[in-house]
BAKOLTI-309744 format. One record per residue (C-alpha): x, y, z; residue in one letter. Coordinates in pm, whole numbers, padded with zeros to 5 digits, always signed. Layout:
// BAKOLTI-309744
XYZA...
END
This chain:
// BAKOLTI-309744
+00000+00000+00000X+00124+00347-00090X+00163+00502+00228X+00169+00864+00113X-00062+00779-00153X-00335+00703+00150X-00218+01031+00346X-00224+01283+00093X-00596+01184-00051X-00860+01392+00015X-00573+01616+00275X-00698+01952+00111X-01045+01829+00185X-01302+01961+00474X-01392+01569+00443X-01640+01363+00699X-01316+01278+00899X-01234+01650+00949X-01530+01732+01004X-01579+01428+01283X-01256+01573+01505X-01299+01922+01477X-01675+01952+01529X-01873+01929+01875X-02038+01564+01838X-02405+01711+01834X-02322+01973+01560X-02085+01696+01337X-02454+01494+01418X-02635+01753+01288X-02477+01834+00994X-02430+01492+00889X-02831+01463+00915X-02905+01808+00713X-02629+01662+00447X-02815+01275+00447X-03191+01382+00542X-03219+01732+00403X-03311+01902+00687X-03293+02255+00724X-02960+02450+00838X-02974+02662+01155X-02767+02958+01188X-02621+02839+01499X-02455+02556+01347X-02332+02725+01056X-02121+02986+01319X-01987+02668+01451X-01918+02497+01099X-01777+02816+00975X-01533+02845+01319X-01390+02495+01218X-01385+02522+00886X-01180+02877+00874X-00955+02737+01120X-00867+02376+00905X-00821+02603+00573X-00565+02852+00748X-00373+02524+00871X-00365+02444+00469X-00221+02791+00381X-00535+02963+00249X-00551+03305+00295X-00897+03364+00094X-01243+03209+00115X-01513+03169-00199X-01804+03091-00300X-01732+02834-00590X-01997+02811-00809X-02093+02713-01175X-02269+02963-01401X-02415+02848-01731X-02152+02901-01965X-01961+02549-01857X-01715+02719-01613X-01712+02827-01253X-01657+03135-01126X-01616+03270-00786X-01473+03622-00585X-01237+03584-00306X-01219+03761-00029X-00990+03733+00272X-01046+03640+00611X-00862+03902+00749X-01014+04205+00959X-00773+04452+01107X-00869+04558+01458X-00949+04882+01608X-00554+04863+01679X-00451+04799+01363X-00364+04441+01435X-00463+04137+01194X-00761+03936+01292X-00872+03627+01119X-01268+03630+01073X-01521+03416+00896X-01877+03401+00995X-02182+03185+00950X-02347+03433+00719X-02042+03373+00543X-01976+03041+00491X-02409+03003+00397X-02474+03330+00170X-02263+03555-00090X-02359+03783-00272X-02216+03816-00674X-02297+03992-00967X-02574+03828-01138X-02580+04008-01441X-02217+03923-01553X-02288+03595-01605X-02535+03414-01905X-02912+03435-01798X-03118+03445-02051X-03257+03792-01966X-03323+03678-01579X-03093+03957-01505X-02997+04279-01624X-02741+04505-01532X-02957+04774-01357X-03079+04489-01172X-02806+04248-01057X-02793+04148-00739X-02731+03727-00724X-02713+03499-00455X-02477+03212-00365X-02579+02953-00137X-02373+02729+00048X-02456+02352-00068X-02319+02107+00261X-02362+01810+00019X-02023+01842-00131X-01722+01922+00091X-01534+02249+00111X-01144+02187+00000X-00825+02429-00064X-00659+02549-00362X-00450+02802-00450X-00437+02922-00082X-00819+02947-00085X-01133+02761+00074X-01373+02688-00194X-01688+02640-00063X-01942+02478-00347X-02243+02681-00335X-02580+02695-00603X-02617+03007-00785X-02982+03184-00767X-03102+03531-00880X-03246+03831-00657X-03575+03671-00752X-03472+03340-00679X-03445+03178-01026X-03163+02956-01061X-02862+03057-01296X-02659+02758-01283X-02592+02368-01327X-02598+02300-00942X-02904+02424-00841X-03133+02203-01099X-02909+01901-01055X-03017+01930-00649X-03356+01967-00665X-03374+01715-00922X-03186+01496-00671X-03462+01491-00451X-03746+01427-00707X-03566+01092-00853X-03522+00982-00495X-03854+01056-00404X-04073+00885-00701X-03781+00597-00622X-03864+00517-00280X-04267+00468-00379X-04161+00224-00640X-03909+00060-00374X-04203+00035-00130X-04417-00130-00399X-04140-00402-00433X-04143-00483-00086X-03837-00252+00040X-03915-00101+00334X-03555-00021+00474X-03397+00234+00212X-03480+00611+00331X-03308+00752+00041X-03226+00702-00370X-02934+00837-00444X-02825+00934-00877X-02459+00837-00875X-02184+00946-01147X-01861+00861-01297X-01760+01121-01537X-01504+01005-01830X-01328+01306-01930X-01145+01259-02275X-00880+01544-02367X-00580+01656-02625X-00265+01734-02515X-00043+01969-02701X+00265+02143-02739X+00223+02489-02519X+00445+02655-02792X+00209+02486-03062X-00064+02619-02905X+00053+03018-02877X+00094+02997-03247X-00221+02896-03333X-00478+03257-03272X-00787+02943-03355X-00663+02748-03017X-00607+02985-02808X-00961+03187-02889X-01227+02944-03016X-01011+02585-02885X-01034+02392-03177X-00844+02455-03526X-01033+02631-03755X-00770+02572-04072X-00578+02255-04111X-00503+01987-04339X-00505+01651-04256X-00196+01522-04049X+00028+01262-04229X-00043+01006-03990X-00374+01009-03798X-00511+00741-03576X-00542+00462-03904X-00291+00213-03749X-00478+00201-03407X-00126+00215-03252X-00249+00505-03028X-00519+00374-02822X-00407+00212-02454X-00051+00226-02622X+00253+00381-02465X+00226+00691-02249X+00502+00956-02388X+00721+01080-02091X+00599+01440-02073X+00244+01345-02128X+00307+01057-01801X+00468+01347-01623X+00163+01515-01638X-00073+01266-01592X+00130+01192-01262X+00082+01541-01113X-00290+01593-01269X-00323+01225-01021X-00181+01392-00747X-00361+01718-00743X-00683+01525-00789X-00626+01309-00515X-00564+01568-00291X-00908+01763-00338X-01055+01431-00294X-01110+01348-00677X-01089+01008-00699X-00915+00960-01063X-00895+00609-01120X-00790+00509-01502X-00590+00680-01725X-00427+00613-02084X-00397+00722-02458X-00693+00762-02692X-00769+00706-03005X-00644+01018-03176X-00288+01090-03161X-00253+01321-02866X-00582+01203-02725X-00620+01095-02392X-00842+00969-02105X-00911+01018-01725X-01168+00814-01558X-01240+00876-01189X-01476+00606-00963X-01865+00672-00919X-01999+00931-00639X-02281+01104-00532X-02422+01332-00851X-02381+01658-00738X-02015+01599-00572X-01928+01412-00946X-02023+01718-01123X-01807+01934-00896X-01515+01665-00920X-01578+01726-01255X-01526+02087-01305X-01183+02036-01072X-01084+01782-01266X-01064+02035-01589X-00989+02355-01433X-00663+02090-01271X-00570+01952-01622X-00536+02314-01828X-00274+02451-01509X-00097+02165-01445X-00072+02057-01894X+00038+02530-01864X+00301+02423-01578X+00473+02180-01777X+00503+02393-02116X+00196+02213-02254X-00189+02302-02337X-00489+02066-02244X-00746+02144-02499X-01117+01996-02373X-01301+02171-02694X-01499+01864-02893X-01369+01897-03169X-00961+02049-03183X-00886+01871-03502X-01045+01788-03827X-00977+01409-03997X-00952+01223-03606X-01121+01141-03303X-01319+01440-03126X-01346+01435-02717X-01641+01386-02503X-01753+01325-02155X-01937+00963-02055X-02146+01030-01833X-02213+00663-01658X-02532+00742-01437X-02697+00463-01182X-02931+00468-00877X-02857+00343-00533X-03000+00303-00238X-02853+00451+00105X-02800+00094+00228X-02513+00066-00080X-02771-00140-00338X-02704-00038-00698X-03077-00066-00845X-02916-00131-01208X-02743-00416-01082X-02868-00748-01260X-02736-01044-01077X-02644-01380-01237X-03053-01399-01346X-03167-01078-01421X-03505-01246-01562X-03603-01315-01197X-03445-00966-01046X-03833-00766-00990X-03591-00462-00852X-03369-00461-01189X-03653-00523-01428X-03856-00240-01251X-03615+00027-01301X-03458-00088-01666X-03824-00042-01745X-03804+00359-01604X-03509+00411-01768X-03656+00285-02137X-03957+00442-02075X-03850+00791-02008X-03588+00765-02262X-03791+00710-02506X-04052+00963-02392X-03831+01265-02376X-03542+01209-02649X-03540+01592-02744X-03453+01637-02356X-03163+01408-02353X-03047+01523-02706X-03064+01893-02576X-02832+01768-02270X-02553+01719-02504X-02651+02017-02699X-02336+02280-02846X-02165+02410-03106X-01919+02230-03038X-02051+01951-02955X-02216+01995-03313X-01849+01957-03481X-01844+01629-03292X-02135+01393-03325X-02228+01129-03574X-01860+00999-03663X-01480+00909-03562X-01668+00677-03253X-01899+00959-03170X-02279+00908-03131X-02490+01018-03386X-02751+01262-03271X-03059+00995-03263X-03135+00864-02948X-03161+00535-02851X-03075+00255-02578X-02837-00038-02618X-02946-00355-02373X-02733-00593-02562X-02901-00878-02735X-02935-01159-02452X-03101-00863-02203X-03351-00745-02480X-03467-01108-02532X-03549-01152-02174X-03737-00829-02200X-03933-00953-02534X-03940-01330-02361X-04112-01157-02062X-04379-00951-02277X-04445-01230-02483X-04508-01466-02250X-04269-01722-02405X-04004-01970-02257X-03628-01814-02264X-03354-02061-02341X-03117-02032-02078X-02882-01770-02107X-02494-01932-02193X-02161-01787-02151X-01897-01881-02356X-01562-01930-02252X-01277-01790-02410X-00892-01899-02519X-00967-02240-02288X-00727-02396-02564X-00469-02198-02375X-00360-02406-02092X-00128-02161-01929X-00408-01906-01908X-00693-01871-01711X-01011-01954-01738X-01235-01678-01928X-01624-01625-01953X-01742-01397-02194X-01999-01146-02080X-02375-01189-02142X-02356-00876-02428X-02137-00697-02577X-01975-00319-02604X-02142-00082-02854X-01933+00252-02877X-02179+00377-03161X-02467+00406-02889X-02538+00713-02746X-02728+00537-02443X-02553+00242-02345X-02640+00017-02073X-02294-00112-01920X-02384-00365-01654X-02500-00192-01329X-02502+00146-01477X-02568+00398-01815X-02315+00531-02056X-02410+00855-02175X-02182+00915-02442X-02351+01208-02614X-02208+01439-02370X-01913+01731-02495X-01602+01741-02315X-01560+02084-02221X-01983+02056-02088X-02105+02053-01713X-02220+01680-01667X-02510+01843-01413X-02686+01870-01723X-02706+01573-01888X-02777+01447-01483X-03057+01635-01398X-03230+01560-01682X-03207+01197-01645X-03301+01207-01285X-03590+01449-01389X-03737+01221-01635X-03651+00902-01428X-03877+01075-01165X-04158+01065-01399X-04138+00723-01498X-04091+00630-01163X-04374+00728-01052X-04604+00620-01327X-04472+00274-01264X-04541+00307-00889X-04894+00433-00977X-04941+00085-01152X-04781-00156-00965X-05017-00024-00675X-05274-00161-00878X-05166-00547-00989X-05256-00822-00803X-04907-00914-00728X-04573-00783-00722X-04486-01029-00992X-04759-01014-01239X-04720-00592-01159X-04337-00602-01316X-04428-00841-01588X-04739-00620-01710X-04498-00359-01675X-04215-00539-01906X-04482-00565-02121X-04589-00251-02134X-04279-00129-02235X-04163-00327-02476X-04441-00301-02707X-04504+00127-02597X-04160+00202-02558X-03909-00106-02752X-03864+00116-03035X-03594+00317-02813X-03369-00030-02826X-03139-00065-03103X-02833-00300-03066X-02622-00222-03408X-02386-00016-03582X-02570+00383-03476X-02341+00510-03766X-02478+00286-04024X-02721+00430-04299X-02937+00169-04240X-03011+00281-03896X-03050+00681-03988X-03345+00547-04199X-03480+00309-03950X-03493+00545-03671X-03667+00755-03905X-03933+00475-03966X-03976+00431-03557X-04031+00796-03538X-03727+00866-03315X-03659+01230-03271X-03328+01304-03501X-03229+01718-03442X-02857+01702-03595X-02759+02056-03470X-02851+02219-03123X-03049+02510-03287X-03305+02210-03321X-03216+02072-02975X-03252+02434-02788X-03650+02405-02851X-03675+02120-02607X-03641+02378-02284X-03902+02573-02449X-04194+02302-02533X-04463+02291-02283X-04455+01937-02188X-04112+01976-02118X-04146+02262-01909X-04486+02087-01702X-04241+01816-01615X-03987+02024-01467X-04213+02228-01284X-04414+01935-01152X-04105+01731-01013X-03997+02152-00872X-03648+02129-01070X-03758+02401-01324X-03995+02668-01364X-04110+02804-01673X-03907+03101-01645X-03575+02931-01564X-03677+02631-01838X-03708+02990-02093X-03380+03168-02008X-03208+02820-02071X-03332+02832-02405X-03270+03151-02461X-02863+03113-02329X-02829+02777-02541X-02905+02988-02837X-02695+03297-02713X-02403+03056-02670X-02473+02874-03011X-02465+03233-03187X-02126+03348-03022X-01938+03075-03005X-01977+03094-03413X-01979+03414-03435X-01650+03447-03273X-01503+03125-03489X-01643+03320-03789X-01421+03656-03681X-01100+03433-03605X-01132+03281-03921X-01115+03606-04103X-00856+03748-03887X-00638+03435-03938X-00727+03391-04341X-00693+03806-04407X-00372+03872-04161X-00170+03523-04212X-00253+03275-04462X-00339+03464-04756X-00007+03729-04706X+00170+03404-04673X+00045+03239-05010X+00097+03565-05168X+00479+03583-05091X+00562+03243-05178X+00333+03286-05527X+00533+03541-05588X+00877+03383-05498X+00741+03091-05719X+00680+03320-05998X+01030+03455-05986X+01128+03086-05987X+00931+03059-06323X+01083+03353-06458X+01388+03316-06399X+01442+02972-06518X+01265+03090-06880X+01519+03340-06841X+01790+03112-06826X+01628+02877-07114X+01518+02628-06900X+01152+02699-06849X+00930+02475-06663X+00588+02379-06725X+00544+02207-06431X+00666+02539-06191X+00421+02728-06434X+00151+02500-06334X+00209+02548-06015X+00175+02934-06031X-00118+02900-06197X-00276+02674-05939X-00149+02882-05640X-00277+03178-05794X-00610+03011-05839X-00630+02859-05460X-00566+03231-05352X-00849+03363-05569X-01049+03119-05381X-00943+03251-05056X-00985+03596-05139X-01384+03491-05228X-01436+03327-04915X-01357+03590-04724X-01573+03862-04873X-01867+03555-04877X-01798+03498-04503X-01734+03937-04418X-02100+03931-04593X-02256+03647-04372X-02104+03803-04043X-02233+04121-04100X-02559+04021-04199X-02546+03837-03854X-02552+04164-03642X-02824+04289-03850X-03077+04022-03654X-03175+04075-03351X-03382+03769-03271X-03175+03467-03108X-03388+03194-03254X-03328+03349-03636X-02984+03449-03576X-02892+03061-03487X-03058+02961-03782X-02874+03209-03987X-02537+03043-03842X-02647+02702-03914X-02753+02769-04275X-02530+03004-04391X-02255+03110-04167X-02112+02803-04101X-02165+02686-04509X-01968+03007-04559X-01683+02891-04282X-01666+02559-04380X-01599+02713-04769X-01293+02896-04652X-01152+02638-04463X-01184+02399-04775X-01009+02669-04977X-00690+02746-04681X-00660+02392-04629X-00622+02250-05036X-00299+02565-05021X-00148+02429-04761X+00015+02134-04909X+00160+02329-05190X+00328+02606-04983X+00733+02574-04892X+00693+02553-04471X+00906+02812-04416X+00603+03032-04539X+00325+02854-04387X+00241+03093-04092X+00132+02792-03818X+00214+02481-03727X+00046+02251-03895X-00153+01968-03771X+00156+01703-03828X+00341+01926-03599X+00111+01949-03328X-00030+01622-03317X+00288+01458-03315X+00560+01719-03164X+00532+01603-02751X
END
């Protein structure tokens, strides 16, 4: 056992064992039942929590304390302020109150919310969340607080993903109670984020305006060697990128992240970081450490961690797996099959909820992955396409469709696998397979998500599976109330869903044409860009659900349409500006100078009668290419300026999907077919060869 290993984790951490020795025993009691139970928080006990707390962070070298929260625009954000007073004596005191630690007090209107707040009326609120533990960076106590407006409207992640919490617990524990459980007191949405990155050359990085504005490459042609030998993937870990990887570890273990697996990806420079299951809302903070912790410590070592979806054209894109389950309090996972998951009521019952709500609200789950840049990403290189649906695997779908058929079920068989081997040991296969073309896998005891961008909050995607889980829940709790028995209950409710809600289970190849038009034939929703996702927060049965489970109201269901859109429209419009700053300023100077030095070339050799036809080819072709250029961006100058003259969010997204981005994607074409032909000492960034394969 690494000894350090077990004494640095979770050391910057105001953990359950800190809390246990520096609290009095009734308030560590009391807290630990507001944190498990929900009950309210009494300003007594935050003065004493507070006392404690203030006193462990100075012991860790923080000077500052904040209120760490996450506003909508996939960051966190958070002002510091010092516990220092200075006495009537001009001495330093070290203060920090109850009020403190359970209310702040930023600007609302600096941050997206979708009109919610303005800048002549701004005042925000941040409020303390004891469900996920305080820790120190930077010299700093970060307290993890939810985000709410004057008026009370939430304007973050955290807020939604806690109330939905509650809901999916409580529509859980009615179905539990129908099945006979009478000991669980509490449901509780558990996730283990997968956070897939690049890794590149810090020096790379400065040189390139698209990275370091907009994250991705905007120009580039396609690398010499990509990810077609499949060498890559799980292969060797490159020293500087396993220095890193060993201090990312450390840092994360030391806030209490618990990062578990890491290796290579698929794409050269790609890589992975997989941390172990928790509690939702402490996941999604983990989270959001886990990639503010990977851009400083990739800046420390002279590298750049880039988290956009999409960084480079021709290979792999990143995203975030988002493997959600249920459990109970008393450590049950309620996704957990057993040997015979045919006779599991519990399992059945809640595979069911899953399908059914799925299948009910697709737009909601396709909205949860919803960006631009997430929109650069989907449907290829081992991305989902943007149609939901569910993979069971084959042998769990025909005990579903054995069930609601009434028919007998061979017996399940495993096979076993390299027993010709004698030196090895014994191997069983699995009863299904992997399908890394679904967007909605089940895995076992637990949900892939694979839809999900990596630079996106995973509260998101979370709180709208526990939202929609809480409905189904309790529709299935409404009718097993009413059969007979518990059995014949969950087998009219296997039935049920397989013949209302089957056409959510597909077990193939999602990229396959076959499937696009099949999906098509069930009816699935397909919305390929998020300007067709955003409408989901605004359609009213959406918005009745999250009202009547109390995670949304209509207003804050509205502004997060309104700020998908916002963020859709920027994000491009700002990718559209770089793109003419970069084609105008660099590239097309660039191909100018060396068209000319070619022409010289040309000349020079006629001169010395030897002329070329092959040089005069290529003058003429460079020439043309730059023409082509020089097109694009007056077509693109038009389309961004005809962008400002629209005022309306919905029409200006639509005016990015259908033209803006047709007029991008023109110039790129055009930059990238010059780029082979031009000497590198002229090319004016490092090209995708370069970066991909330089560390």
């Amino acid at each position: 056992m690494n000894t350090e290993l077990e004494k640095n984790f979770g050391c910057r951490v105001f953990n359950d064992d800190v809390m246990k020795q520096r609290l009095p025993e009734d308030a560590y009691n009391s807290l630990v039942s507001t944190i498990k139970k929900g009950l309210p928080l009494n300003i007594e006990l935050a003065e004493t929590v507070a006392g404690a707390m203030k006193d462990w962070a100075v012991e860790q070298g923080a000077t500052h304390f904040t209120h760490w929260f996450q506003p909508m625009n996939n960051a966190t954000a958070g002002k510091f302020d010092a516990f220092l007073t200075p006495t009537s004596d001009g001495k330093p005191m070290l203060e920090f109150s109850g009020k403190e630690l359970v209310k702040g007090e930023p600007d609302a209107s600096s941050f997206p919310s979708g009109g919610l707040r303005v800048t002549f009326e701004a005042r925000g609120y941040t409020v303390w969340d004891p469900n996920s533990p305080a820790f120190v960076k930077d010299n700093s106590l970060y307290i993890p607080t939810a985000f709410c407006s004057y008026t009370g409207e939430a304007l973050d992640h955290k807020t939604p993903l806690v109330r939905s919490n509650a809901a999916v617990s409580e529509q859980a524990l009615k179905v539990l109670r129908c099945l006979g459980d009478t000991e669980t007191s509490r449901v509780i949405a558990t996730v283990g984020a997968e956070q897939e990155y690049f890794l590149v050359d810090r020096a790379d990085y400065e040189n390139r305006l698209d990275l370091k504005i907009c994250g991705r490459t905007l120009f580039g042609s396609k690398t010499v060697k990509g990810q077609e030998l499949g060498d890559h993937y799980c292969g060797r870990i490159r020293l500087r990128v396993s220095e890193f990887m060993k201090k990312l570890d450390n840092e994360l273990w030391k806030m209490g992240v618990a990062s578990k697996t890491k290796h290579n990806e698929a794409a050269p420079a790609q890589h992975e970081l997989a941390p172990l299951f928790c509690e939702a809302d402490k996941a999604c903070d983990h989270n959001q450490i886990v990639m503010e912790t990977m851009r400083i410590e990739a800046k420390k070592l002279g590298l750049a961690c880039l988290l956009h979806e999409k960084p480079f054209d021709g290979v792999n894109g990143s995203g975030k797996h988002n493997n959600w389950s249920l459990s109970t309090d008393l450590g049950e996972n309620l996704f957990s099959s057993g040997k015979h998951p045919e006779h599991n009521l519990k399992f059945l019952t809640f595979l069911c909820a899953v399908i059914i709500a799925v299948d009910k609200y697709q737009d909601l789950i396709r909205f949860s992955a919803a960006s631009a840049g997430n929109d650069c990403r989907l449907g290829g290189h081992e991305a989902p396409p943007s149609i939901i649906s569910v993979f069971l695997g084959d042998a769990l779908t025909d005990i579903l469709n054995h069930i609601a058929n009434h028919t007998e079920q061979s017996e399940m068989r495993t096979k076993k696998l390299l027993d010709d081997i004698a030196v090895l040991p014994t191997l069983n296969s699995d009863a299904s397979d992997r399908n890394r073309t679904s967007p909605f896998a089940f895995t076992g005891n637990k949900f892939e998500f694979r839809m999900v961008g990596s630079s996106a909050s995973v509260a998101v995607s979370t709180y709208i599976m526990n939202t929609i889980c809480a409905e189904a829940l309790e529709f299935i709790a409404d009718r097993l109330k009413n059969a007979t028995s518990v059995e014949e209950g969950v087998v009219d409710l296997v039935s049920y869903t397989v013949k209302n809600h089957g056409r959510i289970i597909f077990n193939g190849n999602n990229y396959s044409e076959a499937w696009h038009n099949e999906a098509e034939r069930r009816g699935l929703c397909i919305m390929r860009s998020t300007v067709d996702a955003a409408k989901a927060l605004a359609d009213p049965k959406n918005i009745i659900l999250f009202e009547k489970y109390r995670v949304l109201n209509k207003t804050e269901c509205i502004s997060r349409y309104e700020i998908c859109l916002e963020n859709y429209v920027k994000t491009i419009n700002i990718e559209a500006d770089t793109m003419l700053e970069m084609a105008s300023r660099q590239i097309l100077p660039a191909c100018i100078k060396y068209a000319g030095e070619v022409a010289n070339s040309a000349l020079n050799l006629s001169r010395a009668g030897a002329p070329s036809s092959a040089v005069d080819r290529l003058v003429k072709e460079i020439s043309t290419r730059i023409d082509e250029i020089t097109n694009s961006i007056i077509v693109l100058s038009k389309m961004v300026n005809k962008l400002s003259d629209v005022s309306d969010w919905l029409k200006k997204a639509e005016l990015c999907r259908d033209e803006v981005i047709p007029a991008m994607n023109n110039l790129r074409k055009a930059c990238d077919s010059i780029e082979p032909m031009v000497d590198k000492k002229y090319w004016p960034m490092p090209t995708y060869t370069e970066i991909l394969h330089r560390i």
